[in-house]
C-alpha positions in Angstrom: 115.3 26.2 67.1 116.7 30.1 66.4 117.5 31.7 69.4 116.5 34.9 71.4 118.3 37.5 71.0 116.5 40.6 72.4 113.6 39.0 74.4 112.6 42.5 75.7 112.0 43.6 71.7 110.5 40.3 70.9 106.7 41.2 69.1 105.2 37.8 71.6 101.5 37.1 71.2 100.8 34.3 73.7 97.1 34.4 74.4 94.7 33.6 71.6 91.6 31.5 70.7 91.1 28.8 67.4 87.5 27.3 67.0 89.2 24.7 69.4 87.0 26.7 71.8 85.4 30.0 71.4 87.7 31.9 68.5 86.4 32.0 64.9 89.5 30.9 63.1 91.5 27.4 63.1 94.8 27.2 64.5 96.2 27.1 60.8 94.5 30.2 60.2 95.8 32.1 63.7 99.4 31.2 62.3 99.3 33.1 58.9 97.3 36.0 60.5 100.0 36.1 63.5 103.4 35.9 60.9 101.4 38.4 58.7 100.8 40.8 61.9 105.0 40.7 62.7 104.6 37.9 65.4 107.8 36.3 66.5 106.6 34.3 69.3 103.1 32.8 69.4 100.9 30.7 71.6 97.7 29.3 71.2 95.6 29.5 74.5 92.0 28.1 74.0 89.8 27.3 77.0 90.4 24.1 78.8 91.5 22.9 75.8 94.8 21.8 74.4 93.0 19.5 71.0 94.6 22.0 68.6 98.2 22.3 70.2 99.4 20.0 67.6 98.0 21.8 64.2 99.5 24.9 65.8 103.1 23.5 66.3 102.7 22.2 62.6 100.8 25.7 61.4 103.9 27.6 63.3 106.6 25.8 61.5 104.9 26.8 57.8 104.9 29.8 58.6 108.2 30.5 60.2 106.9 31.6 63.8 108.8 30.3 67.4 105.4 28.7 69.4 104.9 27.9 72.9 102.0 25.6 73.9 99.9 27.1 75.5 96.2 27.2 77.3 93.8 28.9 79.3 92.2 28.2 82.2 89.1 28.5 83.9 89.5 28.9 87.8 87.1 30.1 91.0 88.8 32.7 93.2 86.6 34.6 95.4 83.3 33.6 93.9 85.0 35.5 90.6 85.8 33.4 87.7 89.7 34.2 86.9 91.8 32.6 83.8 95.2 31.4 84.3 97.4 30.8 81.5 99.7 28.1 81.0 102.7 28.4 78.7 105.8 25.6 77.4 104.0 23.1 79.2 104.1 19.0 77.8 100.4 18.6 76.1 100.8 14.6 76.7 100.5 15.3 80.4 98.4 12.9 81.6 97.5 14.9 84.6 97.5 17.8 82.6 95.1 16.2 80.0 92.4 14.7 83.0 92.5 18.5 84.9 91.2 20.0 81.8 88.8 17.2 80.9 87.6 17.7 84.1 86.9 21.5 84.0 85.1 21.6 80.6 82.7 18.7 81.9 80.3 21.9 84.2 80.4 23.6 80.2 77.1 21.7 79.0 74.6 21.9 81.9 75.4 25.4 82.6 74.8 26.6 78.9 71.4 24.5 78.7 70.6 26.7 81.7 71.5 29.9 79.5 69.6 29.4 77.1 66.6 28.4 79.3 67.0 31.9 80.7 67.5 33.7 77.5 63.9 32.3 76.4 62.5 33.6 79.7 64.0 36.6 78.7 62.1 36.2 75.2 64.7 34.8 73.0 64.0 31.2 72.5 66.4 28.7 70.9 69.5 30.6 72.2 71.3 27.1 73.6 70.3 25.3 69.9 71.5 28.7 68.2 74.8 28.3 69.7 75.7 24.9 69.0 75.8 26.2 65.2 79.3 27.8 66.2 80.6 25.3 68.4 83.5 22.2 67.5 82.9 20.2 70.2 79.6 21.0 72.6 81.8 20.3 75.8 83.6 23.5 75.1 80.4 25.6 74.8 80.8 29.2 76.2 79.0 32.6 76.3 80.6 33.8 73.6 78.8 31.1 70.9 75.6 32.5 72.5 76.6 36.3 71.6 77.7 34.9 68.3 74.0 34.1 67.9 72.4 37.1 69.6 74.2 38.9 66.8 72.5 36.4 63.8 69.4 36.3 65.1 69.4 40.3 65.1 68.9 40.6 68.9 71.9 43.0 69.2 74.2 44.5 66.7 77.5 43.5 67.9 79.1 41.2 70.1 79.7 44.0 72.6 76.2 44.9 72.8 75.2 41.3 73.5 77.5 41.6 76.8 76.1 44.8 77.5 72.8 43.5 77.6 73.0 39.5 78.5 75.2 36.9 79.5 77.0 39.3 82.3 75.8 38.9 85.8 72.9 40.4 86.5 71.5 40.1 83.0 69.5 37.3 81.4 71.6 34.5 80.4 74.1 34.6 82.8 75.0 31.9 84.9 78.1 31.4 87.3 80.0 28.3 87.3 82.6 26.8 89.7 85.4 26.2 87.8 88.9 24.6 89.2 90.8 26.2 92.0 93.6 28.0 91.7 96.2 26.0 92.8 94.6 22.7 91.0 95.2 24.8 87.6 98.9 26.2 88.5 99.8 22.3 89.4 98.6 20.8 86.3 101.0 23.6 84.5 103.8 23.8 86.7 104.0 19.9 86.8 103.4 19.3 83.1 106.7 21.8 82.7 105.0 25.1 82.0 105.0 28.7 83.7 101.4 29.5 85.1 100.4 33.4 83.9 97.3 35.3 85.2 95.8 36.1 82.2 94.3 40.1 81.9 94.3 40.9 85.8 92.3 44.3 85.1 89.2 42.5 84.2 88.6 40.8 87.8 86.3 42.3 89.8 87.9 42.1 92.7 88.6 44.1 95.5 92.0 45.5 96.7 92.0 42.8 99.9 91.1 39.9 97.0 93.3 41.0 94.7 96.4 40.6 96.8 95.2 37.4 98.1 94.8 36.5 94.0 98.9 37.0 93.9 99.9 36.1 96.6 98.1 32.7 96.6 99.0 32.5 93.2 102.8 33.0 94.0 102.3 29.8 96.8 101.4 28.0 94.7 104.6 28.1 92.0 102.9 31.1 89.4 105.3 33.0 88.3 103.7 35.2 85.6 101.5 37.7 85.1 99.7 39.4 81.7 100.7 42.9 81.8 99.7 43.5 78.0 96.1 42.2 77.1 94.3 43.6 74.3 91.5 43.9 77.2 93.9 46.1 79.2 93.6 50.0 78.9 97.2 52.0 79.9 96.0 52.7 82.9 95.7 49.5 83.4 98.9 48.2 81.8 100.7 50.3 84.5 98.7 49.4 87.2 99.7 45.3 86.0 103.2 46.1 85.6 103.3 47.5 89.7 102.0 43.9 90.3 104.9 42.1 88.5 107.2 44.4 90.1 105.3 44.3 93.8 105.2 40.4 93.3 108.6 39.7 91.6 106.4 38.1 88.2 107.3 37.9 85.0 105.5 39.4 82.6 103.3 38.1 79.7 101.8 40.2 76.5 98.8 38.4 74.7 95.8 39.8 72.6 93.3 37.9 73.8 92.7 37.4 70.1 89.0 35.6 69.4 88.4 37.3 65.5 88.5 39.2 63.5 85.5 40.7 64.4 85.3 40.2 67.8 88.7 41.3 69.1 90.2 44.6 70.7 93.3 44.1 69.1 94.6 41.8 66.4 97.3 39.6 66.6 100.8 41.1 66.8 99.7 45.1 67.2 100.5 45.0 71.5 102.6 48.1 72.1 105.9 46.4 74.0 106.4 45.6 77.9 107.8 48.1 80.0 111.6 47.6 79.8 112.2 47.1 83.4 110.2 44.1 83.6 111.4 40.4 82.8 109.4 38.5 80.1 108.2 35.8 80.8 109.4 33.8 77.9 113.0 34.3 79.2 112.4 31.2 81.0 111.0 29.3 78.6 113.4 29.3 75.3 114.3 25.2 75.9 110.4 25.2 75.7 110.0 26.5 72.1 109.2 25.0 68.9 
């Protein structure tokens, strides 16, 4: 394992998506896209899911890259669904592994239901339209129904789809309880990883819930927080970086990559972390492959 020299330099990409669960690409693919975009330090983050962990590790070593293990998951704070990465973690957890299993079982009734609403909404054959992009149906998510929104010429883009459906109050969206928050940060923290709030700017949350977010998050052994997303804006990289600093977190960078053409920003083109805060993969350099 090469070590780290100067982490706060380091170009870290630790939040992506393989066809594992909703990204286009397979781990393999993610690897040569990440060492062609200057990526030192890589994770792969699918949904609930850790099945490709292995082909990364393998895809990683080709290609000369450090990797972290990683995932991302699906949690129910304040009625809001928020994602919470996990990074260096064991992926033959056992507890780890039944958590996740768990979480991805409420997937397949609650994309029949999209799809029922879709074809209220005149689109019929949305849920059988958006198996066609799906690995493994237990993983089935909104973005394999804007993938077929797109084919079937109902919008142009992906980002008119969640304009127009799938968000809440439009047709095809339907909430789910997913795990709670300190379920998820457990399964991390006791499989040996470091639990990250992945792209805190999306939440719709209110000031009041957003403190209780950290601060419940801190309670329960998070330490981390994404202050780079390809989702985030710089006003709201800064406004991430005053929670790592107001919460004493470390501080993550991911793209949030999906595809090529689905993504804000492709793999390895983040601009860097504000140099006063500690990265969070500082802690985790026993943890890398």
């Amino acid at each position: 394992m090469r070590k780290i020299v100067s982490v706060s330099c380091l170009n870290a990409d630790l939040h992506c998506h393989s066809v594992h669960s909703d990204g286009t690409l397979t781990p393999a693919e993610l690897a040569a896209r990440a060492r062609a975009g200057g990526v030192d330090l890589w994770s792969l983050t699918d949904h609930d899911e850790i099945g490709g962990q292995a082909d990364a590790i393998a895809a990683a070593r080709t290609h000369g890259l450090r990797y972290l293990t990683g995932v991302e998951i699906s949690v129910t704070f304040a009625d809001t669904t928020v994602h919470i990465v996990g990074l260096g973690f064991d992926p033959a957890d056992t507890r780890l592994g039944q958590g996740l299993a768990d979480t991805r079982d409420g997937r397949g009734p609650r994309a029949v239901e999209m799809g029922q609403q879709l074809a209220q909404a005149g689109i019929p054959g949305a849920y059988e339209g958006a198996l066609k992009y799906v690995s493994n149906p237990r993983l089935i998510a909104r973005p394999h129904f804007a993938r077929f929104l797109v084919e079937a010429g109902v919008c142009h883009d992906v980002s008119e789809v969640f304009r127009k459906y799938l968000t809440e109050g439009k047709p095809g969206y339907v909430p789910h309880r997913w795990a709670r928050l300190g379920d998820a940060v457990k399964w991390i923290t006791q499989s040996g990883g470091v639990a990250v709030i992945a792209h805190p700017a999306r939440y719709k949350l209110t000031p009041t819930e957003e403190y209780a977010l950290l601060s419940e998050f801190r309670q329960h052994g998070g330490l981390g927080v994404e202050v780079i997303s390809g989702t985030h804006s710089g006003q709201d990289t800064r406004r991430c970086a005053e929670m790592a600093r107001e919460f004493g977190l470390l501080a993550s960078r991911g793209s949030d990559f999906h595809g090529p053409a689905e993504s804000h920003v492709d793999l390895g083109q983040l601009p860097p972390l504000p140099g006063d805060l500690t990265p969070v993969w500082s802690l985790l350099e026993a943890k890398i492959h």
